[in-house]
N, C-alpha and C positions, 0 to 999 in steps of 0.2 A: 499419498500424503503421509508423511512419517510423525510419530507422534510424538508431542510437545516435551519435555522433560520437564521436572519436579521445577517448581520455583524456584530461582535461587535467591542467598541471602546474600549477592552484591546488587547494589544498587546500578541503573544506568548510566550510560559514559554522560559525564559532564560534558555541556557547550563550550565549543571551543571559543578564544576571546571575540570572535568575529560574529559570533551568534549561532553560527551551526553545529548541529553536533556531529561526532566522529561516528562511523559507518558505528549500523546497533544490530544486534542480534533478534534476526526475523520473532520467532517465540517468544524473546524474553518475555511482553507483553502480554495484556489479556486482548483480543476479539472479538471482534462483533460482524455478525450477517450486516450488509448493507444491499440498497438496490439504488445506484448515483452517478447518474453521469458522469464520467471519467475521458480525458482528453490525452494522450501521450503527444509531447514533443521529443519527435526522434528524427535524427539525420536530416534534418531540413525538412520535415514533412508531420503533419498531425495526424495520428490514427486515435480514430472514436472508438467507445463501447460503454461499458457499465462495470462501477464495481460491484463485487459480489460480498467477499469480504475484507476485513482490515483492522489494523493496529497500525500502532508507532511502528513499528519493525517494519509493514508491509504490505500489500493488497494482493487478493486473488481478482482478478477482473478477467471480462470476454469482451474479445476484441473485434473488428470488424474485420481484420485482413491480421496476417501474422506477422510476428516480429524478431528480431533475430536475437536468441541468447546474448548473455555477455553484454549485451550494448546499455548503453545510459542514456535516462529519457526525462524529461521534464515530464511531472505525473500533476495534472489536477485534477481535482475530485469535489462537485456540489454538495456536498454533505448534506441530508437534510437540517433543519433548524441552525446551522451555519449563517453569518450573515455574508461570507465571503468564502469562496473558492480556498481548499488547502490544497497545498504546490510542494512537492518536495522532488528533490533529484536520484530515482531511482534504478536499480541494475535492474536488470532483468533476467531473472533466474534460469526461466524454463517457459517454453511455449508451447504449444500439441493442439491438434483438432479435438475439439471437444465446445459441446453449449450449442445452442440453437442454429436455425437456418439465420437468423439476420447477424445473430454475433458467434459465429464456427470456433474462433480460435479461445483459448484460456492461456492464460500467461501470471504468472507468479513475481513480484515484483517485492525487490528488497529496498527499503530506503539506503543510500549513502548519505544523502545532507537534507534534515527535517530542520528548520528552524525552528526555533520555541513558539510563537503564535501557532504556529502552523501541527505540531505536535500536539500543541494545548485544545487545539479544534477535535483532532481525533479520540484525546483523551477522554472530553466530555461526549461527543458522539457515544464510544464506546460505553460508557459509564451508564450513559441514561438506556444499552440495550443489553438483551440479557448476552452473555457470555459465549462463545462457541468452545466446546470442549474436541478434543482428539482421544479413542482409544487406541 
């Protein structure tokens, strides 16, 4: 895992008029450890696991079966203290064997399209936990 750069002083891509916003940069954000149920809708088919951690930008989760780089997936996540599921439509970065016997694979996922509820869900999750840092 390569580490985060200095904060910068631009702000995030505004929503575009339709409510979603334009693909964001995995780090911009701050992090948080999570342990949540996590659902990928990918290629006609749903693969389970757990996320590990997350931001606006992104989630590290382990999955039940592997998934292919490059592809785009429909990501929900139970957040805890969430009253609803956040959903956003994300790439998938990078996949590898790693994490336990029930969930083998890890995969790194970047948002493209977070709608604003659904950002704002992650926002407060992360807020109310401490932070994950990178050296």
């Amino acid at each position: 895992m390569t580490a985060p750069s200095s904060p910068r002083s631009t702000p995030p891509p505004a929503p575009s008029p339709g409510g979603a916003r334009p693909p964001i940069e995995p780090r911009f954000f701050a992090r948080a450890a999570v342990d949540a149920p996590l659902v990928l809708g990918l290629e006609g088919r749903s693969v389970t696991g757990r996320a590990v951690n997350l931001s606006e930008g992104g989630v590290h989760a382990l999955l039940v079966e592997a998934v292919p780089a490059g592809s785009l997936a429909l990501v929900e996540i139970d957040l805890p203290g969430e009253a609803a599921p956040t959903t956003g439509v994300a790439e998938i970065v990078w996949c590898r064997p790693e994490g336990t016997p029930d969930l083998p694979h890890a995969v790194g996922l970047a948002y493209v399209e977070l709608e604003d509820p659904d950002a704002e869900s992650i926002r407060r999750y992360v807020e109310r936990c401490e932070p994950l840092f990178w050296e």
